[in-house]
C-alpha positions in Angstrom: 30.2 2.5 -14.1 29.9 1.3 -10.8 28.0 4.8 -9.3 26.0 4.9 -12.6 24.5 1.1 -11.2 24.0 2.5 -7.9 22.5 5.9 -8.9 20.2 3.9 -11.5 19.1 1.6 -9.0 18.4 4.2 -6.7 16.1 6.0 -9.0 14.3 3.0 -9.7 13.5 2.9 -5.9 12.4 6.4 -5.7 10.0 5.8 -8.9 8.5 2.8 -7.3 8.1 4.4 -4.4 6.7 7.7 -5.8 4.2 5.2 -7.7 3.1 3.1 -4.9 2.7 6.8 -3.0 0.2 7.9 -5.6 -2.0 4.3 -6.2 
């Protein structure tokens, strides 16, 4: 449960990122 938080949080990052990347 615990890496399922972490790798859900991460992905989050990466989407955000990705987002602010193409804006």
């Amino acid at each position: 449960m615990r890496t399922y938080n972490i790798v859900k949080s991460s992905l989050m990052l990466q989407f955000r990122s990705l987002v602010l990347f193409i804006l």
